[in-house]
N, C-alpha and C positions, 0 to 999 in steps of 0.2 A: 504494500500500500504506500503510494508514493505521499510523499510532507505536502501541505499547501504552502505553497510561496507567496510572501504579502505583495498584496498589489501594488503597482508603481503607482507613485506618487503624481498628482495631473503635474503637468511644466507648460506655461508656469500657471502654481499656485492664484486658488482663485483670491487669494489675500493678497496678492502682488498690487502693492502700491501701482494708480493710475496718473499722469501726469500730461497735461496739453505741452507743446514748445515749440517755438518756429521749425518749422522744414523749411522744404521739405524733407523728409527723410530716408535715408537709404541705408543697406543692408552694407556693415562695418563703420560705419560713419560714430564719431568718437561726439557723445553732447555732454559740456560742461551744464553744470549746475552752480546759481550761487543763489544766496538771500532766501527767501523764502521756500522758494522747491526745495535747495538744501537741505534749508534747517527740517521740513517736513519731513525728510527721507533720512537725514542723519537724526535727528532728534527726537520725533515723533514717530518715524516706523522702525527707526534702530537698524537700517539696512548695512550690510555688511559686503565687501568684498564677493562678486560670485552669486549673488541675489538677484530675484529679478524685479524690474521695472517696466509695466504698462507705458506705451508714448503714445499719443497721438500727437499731427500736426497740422488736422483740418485740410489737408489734401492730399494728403496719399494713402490714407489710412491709420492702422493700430498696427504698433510694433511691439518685437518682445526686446528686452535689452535686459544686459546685465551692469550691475554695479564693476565698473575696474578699479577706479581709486574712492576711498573715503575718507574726507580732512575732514577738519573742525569744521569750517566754514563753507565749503565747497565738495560737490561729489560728481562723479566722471561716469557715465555711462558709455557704454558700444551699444549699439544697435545690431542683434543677431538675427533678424528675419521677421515678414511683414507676416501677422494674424491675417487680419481680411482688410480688405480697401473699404476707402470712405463709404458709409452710408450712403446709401440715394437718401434725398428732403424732399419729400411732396411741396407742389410748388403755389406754398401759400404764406400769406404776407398777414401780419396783425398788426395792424395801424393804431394804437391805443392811447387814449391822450392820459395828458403826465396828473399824476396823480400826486397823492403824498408821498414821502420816501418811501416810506417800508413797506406801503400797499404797491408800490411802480415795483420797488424790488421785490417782491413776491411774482408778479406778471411777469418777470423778464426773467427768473428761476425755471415759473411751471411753463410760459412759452417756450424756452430751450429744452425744460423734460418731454414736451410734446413734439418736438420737430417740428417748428413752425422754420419756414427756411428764411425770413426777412422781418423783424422787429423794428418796425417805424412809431418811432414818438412824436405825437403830436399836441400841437395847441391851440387851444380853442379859446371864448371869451372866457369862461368857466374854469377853467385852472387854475388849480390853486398854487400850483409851480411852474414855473419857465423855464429850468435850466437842467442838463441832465448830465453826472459825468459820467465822461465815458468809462476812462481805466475801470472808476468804481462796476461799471453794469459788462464791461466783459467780465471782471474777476466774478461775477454772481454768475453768469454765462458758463464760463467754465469749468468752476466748481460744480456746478450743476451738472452739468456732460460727464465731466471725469465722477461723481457718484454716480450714477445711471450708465456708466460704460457706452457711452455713447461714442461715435469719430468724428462728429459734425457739428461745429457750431451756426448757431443763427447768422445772418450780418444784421449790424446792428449801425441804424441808418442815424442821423443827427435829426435831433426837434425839428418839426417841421408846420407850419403855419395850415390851417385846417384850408385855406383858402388855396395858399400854392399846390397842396397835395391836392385838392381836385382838379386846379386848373391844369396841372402837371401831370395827372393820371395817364396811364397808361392804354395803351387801344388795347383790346383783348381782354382785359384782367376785370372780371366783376369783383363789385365792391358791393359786398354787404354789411348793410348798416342798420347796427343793433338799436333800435327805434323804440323807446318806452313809451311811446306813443302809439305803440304794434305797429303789426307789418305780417308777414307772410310765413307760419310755422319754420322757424330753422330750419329744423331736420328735411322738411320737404324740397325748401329752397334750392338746400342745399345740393339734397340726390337728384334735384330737377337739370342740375348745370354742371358741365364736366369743364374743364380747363384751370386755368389760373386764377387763382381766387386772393380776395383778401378780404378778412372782417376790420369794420371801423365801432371801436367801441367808445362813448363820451368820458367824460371828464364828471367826478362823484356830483356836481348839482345838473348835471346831463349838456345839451345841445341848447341854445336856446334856438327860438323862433325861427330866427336870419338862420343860422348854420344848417337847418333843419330842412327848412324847405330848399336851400343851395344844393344841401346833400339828395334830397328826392327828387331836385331837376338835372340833377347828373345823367346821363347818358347810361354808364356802368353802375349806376346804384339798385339796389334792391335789398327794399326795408324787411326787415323781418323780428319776430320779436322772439323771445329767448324763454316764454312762457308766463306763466301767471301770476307770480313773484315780481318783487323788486329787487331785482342784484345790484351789490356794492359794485362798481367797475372795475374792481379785478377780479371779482369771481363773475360778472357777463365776461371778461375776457377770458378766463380760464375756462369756461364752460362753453363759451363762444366755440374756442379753439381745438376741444376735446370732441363736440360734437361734429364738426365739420372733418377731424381726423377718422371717427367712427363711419361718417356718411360715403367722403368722396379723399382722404389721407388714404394712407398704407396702412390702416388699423381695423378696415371695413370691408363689408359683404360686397361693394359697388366696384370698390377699386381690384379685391381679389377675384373678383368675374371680368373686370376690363387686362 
């Protein structure tokens, strides 16, 4: 009767610390590390010489690497071979006007956990903020990606005036606009129209008047309302964005028949 021999171990480890960094990236290519990844990798995961390291670099994919040097302050990775290439991103766009901090920073978390592929901030008369930084809402972007194992970040567009984003819209791309004043069931809308889409959701005291009716004489507009409730605006955008990925995203019965 032969011994059972213990299983091998997965390589690498699903605990292998995940990290984003400029590419792109290729197979032997040597990535320093300082400051913050660093400290995360030498102080926080305790990696060692010979460990692996998760990379992505938002275009060519997730890599595996290992640890070759570890200082104090600074740690050295090689790149030994690509996992799988970048993600495909369903090709939808969330127009969301700026909210308070920590609510915008919530939408720009769950839109990255959703695969929304274009995060546009907007402003309206109703904002309560005007200004948005950027470093700060990649670093939420990416931490977000790297826990969710994600290869793809959003692009994340500069504030943008509720007036220029219409006049500046795009030919082809519907624009659905979350309408507390109703509009036409979400979920229907949504499976009624195939192509490039993007939701436009208000600002927490809504749209007034002027915005309102500019937005339903749009060409690519179509209102719709998000149900029977009153949503704070970031959960109509996070609910906005999860429904449309269920209907006509990579998450739905429509998309895996097309």
């Amino acid at each position: 009767m032969s011994a059972h021999l213990p299983a091998t171990p997965a390589w690498p480890p699903k605990s292998a610390p995940r990290l984003f960094v400029p590419g792109p990236l290729g197979e032997g290519a040597s990535v320093p590390l300082e400051g913050g990844q660093a400290h995360y990798l030498g102080k926080v995961m305790r990696v060692g010489t010979g460990d692996a390291v998760i990379l992505c670099d938002d275009q060519t994919g997730e890599w595996l690497a290992e640890v070759s040097a570890a200082g104090k302050r600074d740690v050295t990775l090689t790149v030994v071979r690509r996992l799988r290439p970048r993600e495909g991103v369903p090709d939808f766009w969330l127009c969301a006007a700026l909210t308070k901090k920590a609510a915008f920073d919530l939408v720009i978390e769950k839109a990255t956990e959703l695969g929304v592929a274009v995060l546009q901030p907007v402003l309206t008369r109703r904002c309560v903020a005007d200004k948005l930084n950027p470093d700060r809402a990649r670093t939420i972007m990416t931490e977000a990606a790297e826990q969710c194992a994600r290869t793809a970040l959003p692009a994340l567009e500069g504030p943008t005036k509720l007036e220029a984003l219409l006049k500046g819209w795009p030919e082809g791309r519907r624009l659905y606009f979350a309408d507390e004043e109703g509009g036409e069931p979400a979920a229907a809308a949504f499976a009624a129209h195939d192509g490039p889409a993007a939701l436009l959701i208000g600002p927490e005291g809504g749209f007034d008047d002027a915005e309102r009716a500019a937005i339903r004489a749009h060409p690519a507009a179509i209102a719709i309302t998000l149900g029977p409730r009153v949503l704070r605006a970031e959960t109509a955008a996070i609910a906005g964005t999860g429904l449309w990925m269920g209907t006509r995203g990579d998450w739905g019965a429509l998309a895996l028949e097309e």
